[in-house]
C-alpha positions as CSV (number, residue, x, y, z in Angstrom):
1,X,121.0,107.2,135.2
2,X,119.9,105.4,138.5
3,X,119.3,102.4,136.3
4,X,122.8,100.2,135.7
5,X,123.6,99.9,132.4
6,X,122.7,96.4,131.4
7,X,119.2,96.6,132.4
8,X,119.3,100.3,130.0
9,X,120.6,97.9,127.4
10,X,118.3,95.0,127.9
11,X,115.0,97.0,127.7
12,X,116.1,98.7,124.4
13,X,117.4,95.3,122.8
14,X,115.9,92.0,123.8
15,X,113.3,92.9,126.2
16,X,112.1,96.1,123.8
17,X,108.9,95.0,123.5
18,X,108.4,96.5,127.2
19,X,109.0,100.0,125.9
20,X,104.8,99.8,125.5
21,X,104.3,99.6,129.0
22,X,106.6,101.4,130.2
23,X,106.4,104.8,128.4
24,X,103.0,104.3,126.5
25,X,102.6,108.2,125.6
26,X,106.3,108.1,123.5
27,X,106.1,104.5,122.0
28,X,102.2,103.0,122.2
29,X,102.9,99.9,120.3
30,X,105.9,97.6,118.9
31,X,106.0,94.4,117.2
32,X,108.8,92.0,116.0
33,X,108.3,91.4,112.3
34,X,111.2,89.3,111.9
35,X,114.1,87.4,114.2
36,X,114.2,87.5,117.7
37,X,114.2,90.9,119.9
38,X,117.4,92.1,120.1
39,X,119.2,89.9,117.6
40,X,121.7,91.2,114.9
41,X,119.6,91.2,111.4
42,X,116.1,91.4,113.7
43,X,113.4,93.8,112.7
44,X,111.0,95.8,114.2
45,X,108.2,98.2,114.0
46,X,107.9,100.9,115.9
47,X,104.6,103.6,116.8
48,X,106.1,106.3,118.5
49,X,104.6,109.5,119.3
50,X,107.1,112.9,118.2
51,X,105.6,116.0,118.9
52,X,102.3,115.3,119.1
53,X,102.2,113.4,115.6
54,X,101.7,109.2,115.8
55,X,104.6,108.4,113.3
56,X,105.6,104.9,112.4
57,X,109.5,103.2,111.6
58,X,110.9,100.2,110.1
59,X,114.2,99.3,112.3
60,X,116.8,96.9,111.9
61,X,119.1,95.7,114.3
62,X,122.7,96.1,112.7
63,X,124.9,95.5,115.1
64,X,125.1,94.2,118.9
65,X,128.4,94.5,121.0
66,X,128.1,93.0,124.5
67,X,131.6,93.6,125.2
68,X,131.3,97.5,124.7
69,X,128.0,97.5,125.7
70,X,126.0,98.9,122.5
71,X,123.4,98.5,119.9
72,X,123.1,100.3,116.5
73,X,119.5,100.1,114.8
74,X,119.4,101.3,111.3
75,X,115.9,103.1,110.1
76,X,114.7,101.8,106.8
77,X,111.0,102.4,106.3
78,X,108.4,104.8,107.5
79,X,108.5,108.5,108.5
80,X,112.2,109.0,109.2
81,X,112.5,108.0,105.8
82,X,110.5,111.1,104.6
83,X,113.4,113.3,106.0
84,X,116.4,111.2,105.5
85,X,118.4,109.3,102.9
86,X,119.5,107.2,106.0
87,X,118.9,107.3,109.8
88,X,121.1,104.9,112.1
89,X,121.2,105.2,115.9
90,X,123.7,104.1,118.1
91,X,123.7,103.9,121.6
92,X,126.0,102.6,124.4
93,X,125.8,102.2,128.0
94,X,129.0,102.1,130.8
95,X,129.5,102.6,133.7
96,X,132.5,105.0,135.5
97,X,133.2,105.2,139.5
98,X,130.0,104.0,140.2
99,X,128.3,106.0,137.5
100,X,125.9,105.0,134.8
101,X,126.2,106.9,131.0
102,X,124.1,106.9,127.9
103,X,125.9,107.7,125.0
104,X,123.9,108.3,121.5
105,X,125.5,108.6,118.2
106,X,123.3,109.2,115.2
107,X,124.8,109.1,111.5
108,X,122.2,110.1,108.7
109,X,122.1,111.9,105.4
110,X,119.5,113.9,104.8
111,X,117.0,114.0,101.6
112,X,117.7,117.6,101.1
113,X,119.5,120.7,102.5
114,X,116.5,122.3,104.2
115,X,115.4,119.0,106.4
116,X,116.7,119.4,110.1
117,X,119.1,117.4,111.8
118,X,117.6,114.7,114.3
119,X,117.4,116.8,117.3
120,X,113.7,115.6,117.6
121,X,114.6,112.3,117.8
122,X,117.5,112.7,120.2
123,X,114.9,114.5,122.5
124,X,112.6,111.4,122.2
125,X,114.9,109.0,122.5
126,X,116.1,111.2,126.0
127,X,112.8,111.3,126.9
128,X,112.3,107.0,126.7
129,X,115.8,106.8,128.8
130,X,114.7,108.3,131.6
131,X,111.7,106.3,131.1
132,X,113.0,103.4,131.6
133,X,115.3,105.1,134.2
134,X,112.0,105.7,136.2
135,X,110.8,102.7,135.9
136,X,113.7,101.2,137.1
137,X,113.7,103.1,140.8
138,X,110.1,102.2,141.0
139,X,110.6,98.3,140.3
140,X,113.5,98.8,142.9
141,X,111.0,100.8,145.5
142,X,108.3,98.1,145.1
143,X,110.7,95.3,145.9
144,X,112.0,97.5,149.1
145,X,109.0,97.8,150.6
146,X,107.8,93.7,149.5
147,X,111.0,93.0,151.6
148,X,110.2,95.0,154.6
């Protein structure tokens, strides 16, 4: 990632509500139902697009650490839930020798044996990274060429 890891963890917590306009085709809409964006006990409605289908969730933020950089969201309503008993996704940003890292960790049960594990979901959710990741470099290449 090109992108440090605070501004990774800032659009997918308190400024989430970007994600719209910054990868439209993955996640076309998003609204705070309750709390504030990126607050422990906050929730949030998601449209997102998964291969090819418009699907909707119902996510919770359950936890926030700012001291190990993470955020876990825990999937309650909507199309996950079709698949899975529960769905939470964890993610965690740091930085190494100059280095930025995305970690992911997703714990779920599913509703049966035949339902697939997220791999769909952790292809999205790469997918809306590099997004931002992109969008990043080209907020930092407008401001390059406003400065010279």
């Amino acid at each position: 990632m090109k992108a440090p890891a605070h501004y990774f963890l800032e659009v997918s917590g308190r400024k989430k509500d970007y994600l719209p306009k910054i990868c439209p085709d993955k996640v076309p809409s998003i609204e705070l139902l309750e709390g504030n964006w990126g607050d422990v006990g906050s929730i949030i409605l998601v449209h997102y697009s998964l291969g090819g289908q418009k699907l909707l969730s119902w996510e919770s933020v359950e936890a926030v650490d700012k001291e190990n950089q993470s955020i876990t969201y825990n999937f309650f309503k909507g199309d996950p839930m079709k698949m899975y008993k529960t769905l939470k996704v964890s993610f965690q940003v740091s930085t190494v020798d100059e280095k930025n890292y995305l970690k992911w960790t997703y714990v779920y049960e599913k509703l049966n044996a035949d339902v697939p594990a997220p791999d769909a979901f952790k292809v999205l959710a790469g997918e809306i990274a590099d997004a931002i990741d992109a969008h990043y470099v080209e907020l930092q290449n407008k401001c390059q060429g406003i400065q010279a």
